[in-house]
ChimeraX commands (.cxc) that place a marker at each C-alpha (Angstrom):
marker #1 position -9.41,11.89,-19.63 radius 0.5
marker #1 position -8.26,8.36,-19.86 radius 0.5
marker #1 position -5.25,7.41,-17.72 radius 0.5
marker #1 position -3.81,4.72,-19.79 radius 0.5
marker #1 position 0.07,5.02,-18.44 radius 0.5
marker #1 position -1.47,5.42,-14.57 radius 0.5
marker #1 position -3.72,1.50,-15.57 radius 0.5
marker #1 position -0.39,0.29,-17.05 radius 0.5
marker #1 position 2.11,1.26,-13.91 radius 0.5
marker #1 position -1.23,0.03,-11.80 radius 0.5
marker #1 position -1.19,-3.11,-13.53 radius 0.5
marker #1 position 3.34,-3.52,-13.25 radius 0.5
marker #1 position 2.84,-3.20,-9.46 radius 0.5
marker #1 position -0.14,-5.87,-9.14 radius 0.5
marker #1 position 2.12,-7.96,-11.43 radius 0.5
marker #1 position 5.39,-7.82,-9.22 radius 0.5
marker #1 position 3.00,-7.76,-5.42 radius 0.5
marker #1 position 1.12,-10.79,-6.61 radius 0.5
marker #1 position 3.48,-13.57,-6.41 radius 0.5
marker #1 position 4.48,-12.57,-3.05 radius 0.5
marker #1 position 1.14,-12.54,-1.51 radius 0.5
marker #1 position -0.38,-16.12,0.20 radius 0.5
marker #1 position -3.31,-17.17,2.28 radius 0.5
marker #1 position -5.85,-14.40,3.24 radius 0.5
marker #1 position -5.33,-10.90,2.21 radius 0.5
marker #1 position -5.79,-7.23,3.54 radius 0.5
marker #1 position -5.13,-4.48,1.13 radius 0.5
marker #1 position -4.67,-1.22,2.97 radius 0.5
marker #1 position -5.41,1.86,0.80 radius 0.5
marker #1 position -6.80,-0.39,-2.09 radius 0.5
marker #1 position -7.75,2.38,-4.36 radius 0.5
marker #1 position -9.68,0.57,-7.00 radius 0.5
marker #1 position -9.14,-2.53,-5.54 radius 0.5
marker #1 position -7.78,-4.22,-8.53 radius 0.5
marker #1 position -4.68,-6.12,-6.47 radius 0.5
marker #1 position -7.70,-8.01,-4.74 radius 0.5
marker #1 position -9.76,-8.52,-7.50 radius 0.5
marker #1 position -6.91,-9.94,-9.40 radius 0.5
marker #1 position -5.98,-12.30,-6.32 radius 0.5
marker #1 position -7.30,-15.84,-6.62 radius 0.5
marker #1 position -7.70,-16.39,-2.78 radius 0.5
marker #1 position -9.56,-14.42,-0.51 radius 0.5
marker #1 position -8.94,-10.97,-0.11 radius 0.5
marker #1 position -10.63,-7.62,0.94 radius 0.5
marker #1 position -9.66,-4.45,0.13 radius 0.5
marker #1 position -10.13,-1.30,2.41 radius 0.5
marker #1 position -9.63,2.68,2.26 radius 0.5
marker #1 position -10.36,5.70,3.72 radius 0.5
marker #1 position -11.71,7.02,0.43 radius 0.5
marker #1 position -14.44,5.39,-1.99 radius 0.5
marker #1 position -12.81,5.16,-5.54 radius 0.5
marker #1 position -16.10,3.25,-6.77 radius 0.5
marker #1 position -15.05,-0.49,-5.47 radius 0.5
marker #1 position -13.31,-0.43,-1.93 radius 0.5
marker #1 position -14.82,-3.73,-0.10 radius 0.5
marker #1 position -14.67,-1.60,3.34 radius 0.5
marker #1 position -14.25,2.23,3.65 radius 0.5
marker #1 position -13.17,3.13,6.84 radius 0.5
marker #1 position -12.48,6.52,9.00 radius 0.5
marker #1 position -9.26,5.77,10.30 radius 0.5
marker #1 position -7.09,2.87,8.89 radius 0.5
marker #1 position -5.23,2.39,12.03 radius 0.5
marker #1 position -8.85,1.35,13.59 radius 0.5
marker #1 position -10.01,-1.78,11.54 radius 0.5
marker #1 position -12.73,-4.12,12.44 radius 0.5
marker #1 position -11.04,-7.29,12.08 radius 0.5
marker #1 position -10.29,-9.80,15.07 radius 0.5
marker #1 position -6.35,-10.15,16.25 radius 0.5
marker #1 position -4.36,-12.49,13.44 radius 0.5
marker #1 position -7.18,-12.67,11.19 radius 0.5
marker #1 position -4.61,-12.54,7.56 radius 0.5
marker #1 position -1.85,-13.73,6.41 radius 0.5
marker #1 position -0.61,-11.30,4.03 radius 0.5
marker #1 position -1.46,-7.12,4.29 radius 0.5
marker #1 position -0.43,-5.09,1.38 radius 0.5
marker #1 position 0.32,-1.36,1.41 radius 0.5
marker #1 position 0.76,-0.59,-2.63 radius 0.5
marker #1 position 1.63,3.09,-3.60 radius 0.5
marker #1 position -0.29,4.41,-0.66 radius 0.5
marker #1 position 1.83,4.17,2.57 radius 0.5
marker #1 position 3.13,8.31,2.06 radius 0.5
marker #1 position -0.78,8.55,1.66 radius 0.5
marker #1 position -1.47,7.61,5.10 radius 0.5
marker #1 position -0.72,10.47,7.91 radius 0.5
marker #1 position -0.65,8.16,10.91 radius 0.5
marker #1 position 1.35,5.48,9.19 radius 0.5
marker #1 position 3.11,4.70,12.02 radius 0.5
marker #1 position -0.16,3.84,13.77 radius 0.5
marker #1 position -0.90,1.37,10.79 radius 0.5
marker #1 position 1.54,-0.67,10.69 radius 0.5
marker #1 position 0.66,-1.42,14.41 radius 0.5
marker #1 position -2.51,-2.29,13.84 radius 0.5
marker #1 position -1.28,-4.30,10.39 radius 0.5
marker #1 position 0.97,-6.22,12.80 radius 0.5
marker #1 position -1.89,-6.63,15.31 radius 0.5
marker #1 position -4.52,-8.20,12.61 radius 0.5
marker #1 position -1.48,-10.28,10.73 radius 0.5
marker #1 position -1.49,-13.67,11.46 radius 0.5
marker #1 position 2.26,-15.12,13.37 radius 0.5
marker #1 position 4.72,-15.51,10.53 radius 0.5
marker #1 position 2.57,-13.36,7.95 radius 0.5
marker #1 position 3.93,-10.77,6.00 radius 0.5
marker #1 position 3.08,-7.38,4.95 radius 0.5
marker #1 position 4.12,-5.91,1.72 radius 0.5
marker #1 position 5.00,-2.55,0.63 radius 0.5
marker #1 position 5.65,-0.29,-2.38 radius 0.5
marker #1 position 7.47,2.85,-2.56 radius 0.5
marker #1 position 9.02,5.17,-4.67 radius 0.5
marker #1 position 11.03,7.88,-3.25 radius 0.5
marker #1 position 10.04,11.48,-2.74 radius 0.5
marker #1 position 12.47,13.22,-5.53 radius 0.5
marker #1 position 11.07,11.10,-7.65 radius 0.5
marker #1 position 7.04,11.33,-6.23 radius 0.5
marker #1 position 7.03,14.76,-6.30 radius 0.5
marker #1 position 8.08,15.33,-10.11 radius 0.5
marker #1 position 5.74,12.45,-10.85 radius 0.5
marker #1 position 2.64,13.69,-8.77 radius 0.5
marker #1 position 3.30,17.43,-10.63 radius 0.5
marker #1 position 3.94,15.88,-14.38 radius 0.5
marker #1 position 0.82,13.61,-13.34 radius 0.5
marker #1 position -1.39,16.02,-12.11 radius 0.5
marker #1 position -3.94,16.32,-15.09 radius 0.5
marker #1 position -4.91,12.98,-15.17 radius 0.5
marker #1 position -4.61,11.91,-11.84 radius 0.5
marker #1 position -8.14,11.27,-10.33 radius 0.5
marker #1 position -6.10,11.05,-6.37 radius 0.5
marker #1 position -5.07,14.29,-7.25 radius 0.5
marker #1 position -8.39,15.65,-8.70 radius 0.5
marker #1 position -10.52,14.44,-6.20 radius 0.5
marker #1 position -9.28,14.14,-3.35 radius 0.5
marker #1 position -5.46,15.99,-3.57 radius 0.5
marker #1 position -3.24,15.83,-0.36 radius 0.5
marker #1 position -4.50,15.98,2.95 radius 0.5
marker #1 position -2.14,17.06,6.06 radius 0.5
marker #1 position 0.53,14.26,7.06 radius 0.5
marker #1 position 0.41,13.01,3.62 radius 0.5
marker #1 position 3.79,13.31,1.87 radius 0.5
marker #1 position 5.35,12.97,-1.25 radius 0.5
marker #1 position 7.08,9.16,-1.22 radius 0.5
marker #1 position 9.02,7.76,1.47 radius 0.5
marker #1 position 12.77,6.93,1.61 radius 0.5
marker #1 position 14.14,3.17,1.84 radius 0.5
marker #1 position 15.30,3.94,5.23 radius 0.5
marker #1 position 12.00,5.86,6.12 radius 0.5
marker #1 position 10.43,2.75,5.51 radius 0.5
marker #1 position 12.88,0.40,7.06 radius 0.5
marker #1 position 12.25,2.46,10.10 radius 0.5
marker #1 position 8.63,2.18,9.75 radius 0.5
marker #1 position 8.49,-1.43,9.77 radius 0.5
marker #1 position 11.17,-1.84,12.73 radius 0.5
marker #1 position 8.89,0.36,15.03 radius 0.5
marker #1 position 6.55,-1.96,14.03 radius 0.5
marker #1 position 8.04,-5.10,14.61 radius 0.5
marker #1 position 8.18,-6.39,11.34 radius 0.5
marker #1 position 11.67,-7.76,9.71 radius 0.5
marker #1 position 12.56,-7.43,6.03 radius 0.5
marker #1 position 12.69,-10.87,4.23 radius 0.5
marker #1 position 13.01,-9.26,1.03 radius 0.5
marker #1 position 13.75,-6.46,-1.31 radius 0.5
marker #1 position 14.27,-5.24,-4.59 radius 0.5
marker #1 position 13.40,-2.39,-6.80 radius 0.5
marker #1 position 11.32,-2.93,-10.17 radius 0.5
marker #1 position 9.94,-0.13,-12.76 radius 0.5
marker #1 position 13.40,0.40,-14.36 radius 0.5
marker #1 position 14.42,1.12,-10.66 radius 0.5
marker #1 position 12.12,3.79,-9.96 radius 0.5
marker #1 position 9.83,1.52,-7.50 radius 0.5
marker #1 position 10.59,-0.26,-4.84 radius 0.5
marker #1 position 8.69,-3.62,-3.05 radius 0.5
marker #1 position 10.02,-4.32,0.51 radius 0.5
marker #1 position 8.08,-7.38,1.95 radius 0.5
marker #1 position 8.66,-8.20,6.16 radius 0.5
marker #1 position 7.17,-10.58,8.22 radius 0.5
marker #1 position 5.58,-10.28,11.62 radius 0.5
marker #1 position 8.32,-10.79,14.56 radius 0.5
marker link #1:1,2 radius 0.2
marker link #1:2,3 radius 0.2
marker link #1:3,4 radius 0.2
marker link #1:4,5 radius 0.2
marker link #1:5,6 radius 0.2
marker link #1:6,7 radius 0.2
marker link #1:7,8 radius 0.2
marker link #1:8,9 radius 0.2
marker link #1:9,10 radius 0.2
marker link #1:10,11 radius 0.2
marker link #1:11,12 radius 0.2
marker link #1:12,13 radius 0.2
marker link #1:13,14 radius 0.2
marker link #1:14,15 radius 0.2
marker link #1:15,16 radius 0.2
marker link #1:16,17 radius 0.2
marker link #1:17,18 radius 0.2
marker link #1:18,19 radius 0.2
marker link #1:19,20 radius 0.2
marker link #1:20,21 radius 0.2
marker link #1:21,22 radius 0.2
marker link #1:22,23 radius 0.2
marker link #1:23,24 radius 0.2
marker link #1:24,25 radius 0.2
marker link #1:25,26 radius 0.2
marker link #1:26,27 radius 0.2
marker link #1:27,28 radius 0.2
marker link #1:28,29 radius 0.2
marker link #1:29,30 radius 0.2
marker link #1:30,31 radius 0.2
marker link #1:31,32 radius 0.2
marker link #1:32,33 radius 0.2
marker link #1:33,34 radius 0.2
marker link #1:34,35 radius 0.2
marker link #1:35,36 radius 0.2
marker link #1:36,37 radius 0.2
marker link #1:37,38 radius 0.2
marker link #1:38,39 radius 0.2
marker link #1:39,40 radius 0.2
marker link #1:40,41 radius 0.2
marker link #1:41,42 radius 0.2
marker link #1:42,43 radius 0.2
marker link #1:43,44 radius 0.2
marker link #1:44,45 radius 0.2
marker link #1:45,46 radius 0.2
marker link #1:46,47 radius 0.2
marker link #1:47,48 radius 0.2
marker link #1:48,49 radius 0.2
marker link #1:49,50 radius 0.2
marker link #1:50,51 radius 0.2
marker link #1:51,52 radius 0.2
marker link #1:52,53 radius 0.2
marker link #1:53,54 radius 0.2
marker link #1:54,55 radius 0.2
marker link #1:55,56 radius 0.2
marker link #1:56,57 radius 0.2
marker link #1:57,58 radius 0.2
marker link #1:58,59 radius 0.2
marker link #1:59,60 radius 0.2
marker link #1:60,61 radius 0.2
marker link #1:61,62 radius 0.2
marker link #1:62,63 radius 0.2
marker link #1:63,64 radius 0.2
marker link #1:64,65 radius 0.2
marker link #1:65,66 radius 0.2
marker link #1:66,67 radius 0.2
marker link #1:67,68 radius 0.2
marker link #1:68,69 radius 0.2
marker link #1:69,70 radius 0.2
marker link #1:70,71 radius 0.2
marker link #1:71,72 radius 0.2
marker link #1:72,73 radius 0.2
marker link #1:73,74 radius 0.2
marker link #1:74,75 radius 0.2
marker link #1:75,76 radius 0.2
marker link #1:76,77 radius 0.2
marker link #1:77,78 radius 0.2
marker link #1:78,79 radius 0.2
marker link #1:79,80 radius 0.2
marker link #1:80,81 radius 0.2
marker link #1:81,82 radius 0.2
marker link #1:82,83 radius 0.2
marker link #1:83,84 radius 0.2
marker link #1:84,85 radius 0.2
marker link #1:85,86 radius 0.2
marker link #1:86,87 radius 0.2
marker link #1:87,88 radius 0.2
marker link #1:88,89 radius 0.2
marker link #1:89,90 radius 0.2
marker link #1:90,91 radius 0.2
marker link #1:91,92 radius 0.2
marker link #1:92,93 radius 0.2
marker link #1:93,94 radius 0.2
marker link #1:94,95 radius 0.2
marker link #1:95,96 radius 0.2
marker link #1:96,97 radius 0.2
marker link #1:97,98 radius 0.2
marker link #1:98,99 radius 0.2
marker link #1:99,100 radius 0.2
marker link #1:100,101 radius 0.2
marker link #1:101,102 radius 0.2
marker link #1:102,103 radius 0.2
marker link #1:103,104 radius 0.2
marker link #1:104,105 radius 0.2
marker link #1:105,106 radius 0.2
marker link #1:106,107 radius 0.2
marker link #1:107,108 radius 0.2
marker link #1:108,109 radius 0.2
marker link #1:109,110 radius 0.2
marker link #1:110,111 radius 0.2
marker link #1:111,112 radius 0.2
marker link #1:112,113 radius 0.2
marker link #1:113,114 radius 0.2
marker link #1:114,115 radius 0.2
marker link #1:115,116 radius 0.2
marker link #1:116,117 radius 0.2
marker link #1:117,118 radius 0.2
marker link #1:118,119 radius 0.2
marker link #1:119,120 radius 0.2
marker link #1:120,121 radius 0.2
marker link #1:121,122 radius 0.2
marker link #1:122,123 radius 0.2
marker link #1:123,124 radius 0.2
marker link #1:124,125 radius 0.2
marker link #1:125,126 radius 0.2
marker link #1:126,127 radius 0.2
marker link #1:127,128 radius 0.2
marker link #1:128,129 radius 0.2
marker link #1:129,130 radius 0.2
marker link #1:130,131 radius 0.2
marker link #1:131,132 radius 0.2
marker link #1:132,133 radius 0.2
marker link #1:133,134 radius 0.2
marker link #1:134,135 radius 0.2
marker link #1:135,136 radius 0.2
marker link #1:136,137 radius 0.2
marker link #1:137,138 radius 0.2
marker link #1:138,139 radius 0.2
marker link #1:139,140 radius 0.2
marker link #1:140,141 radius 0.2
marker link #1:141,142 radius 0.2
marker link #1:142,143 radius 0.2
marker link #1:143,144 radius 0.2
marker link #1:144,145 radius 0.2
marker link #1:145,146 radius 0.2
marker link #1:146,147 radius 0.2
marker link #1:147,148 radius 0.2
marker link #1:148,149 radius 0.2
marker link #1:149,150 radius 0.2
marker link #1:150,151 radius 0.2
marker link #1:151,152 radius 0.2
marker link #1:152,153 radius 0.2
marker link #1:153,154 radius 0.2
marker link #1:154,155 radius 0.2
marker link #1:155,156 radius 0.2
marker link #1:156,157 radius 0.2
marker link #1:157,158 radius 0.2
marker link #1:158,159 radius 0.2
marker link #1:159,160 radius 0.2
marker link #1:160,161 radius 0.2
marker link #1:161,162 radius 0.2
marker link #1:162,163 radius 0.2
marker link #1:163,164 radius 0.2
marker link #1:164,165 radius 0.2
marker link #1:165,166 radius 0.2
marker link #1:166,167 radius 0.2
marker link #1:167,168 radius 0.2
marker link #1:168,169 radius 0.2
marker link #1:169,170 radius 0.2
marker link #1:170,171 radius 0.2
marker link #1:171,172 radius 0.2
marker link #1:172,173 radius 0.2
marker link #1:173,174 radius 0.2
marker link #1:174,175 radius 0.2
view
């Protein structure tokens, strides 16, 4: 089955991430890796799953092998509820993010994931393939994230929702 609406909402959140995103770039839980390939500086794109173009699959996202400050801007698009030990992440985001870069997130909340993840299911290769694995949850709350970030030490330059309000971006910036 083709997943036309899934490419199109893919495409809205590489469309609203993109113009936020500067120097060297680390996309955690790329997917497809289309937010890299549609970056025109350097990027790389890494996940704990191969969906057929992931620059660097990796065991345990909270491990990377990349040298302390090494980019400027991390991204964590649609996949941060996907990640059990995100807590763990974003310590090691904030350990490989260069002083003053920035990570950015996207998140809808989980009333909302969990309808969309159900109405979804049948054409949902994440689902298909791979469904969820234990710590995974369905979305994460504004303050959930908030939290997340705080923990570790990141502060929130900016925010605003986008997909008639259903999605959320929340960029911060290494303390």
């Amino acid at each position: 089955m083709r997943d036309a609406l899934g490419k199109f909402l893919l495409n809205w959140r590489i469309k609203t991430v993109l113009p936020h995103i500067y120097g060297r770039l680390l996309d955690i839980g790329c997917g497809t890796n289309e937010l890299v390939r549609s970056y025109m500086g350097e990027g790389i794109g890494v996940d704990v799953y191969q969906w057929g173009d992931a620059d660097l699959v990796v065991n345990n996202s909270a491990k990377l092998p990349f040298e302390d400050e090494t980019y400027d801007t991390i991204t964590i698009i649609a996949s941060l509820n996907h990640i059990p030990n995100r807590s763990e992440v974003l310590v090691e985001a904030h350990r490989i993010l260069r002083q003053k870069g920035r990570i950015i997130i996207t998140m809808i909340p989980p009333e909302i994931s969990r309808v969309w993840h159900f109405l979804r299911r049948p054409w949902d290769v994440d689902q298909r393939e791979r469904g969820m694995k234990h710590g995974e949850v369905f979305g994460l709350t504004r303050r959930e994230v908030h939290y997340l970030l705080s923990e570790a030490v990141f502060d929130i330059l900016f925010e605003r929702t986008f997909m008639l309000g259903i999605n959320r971006i929340t960029v911060a910036r290494k303390r």
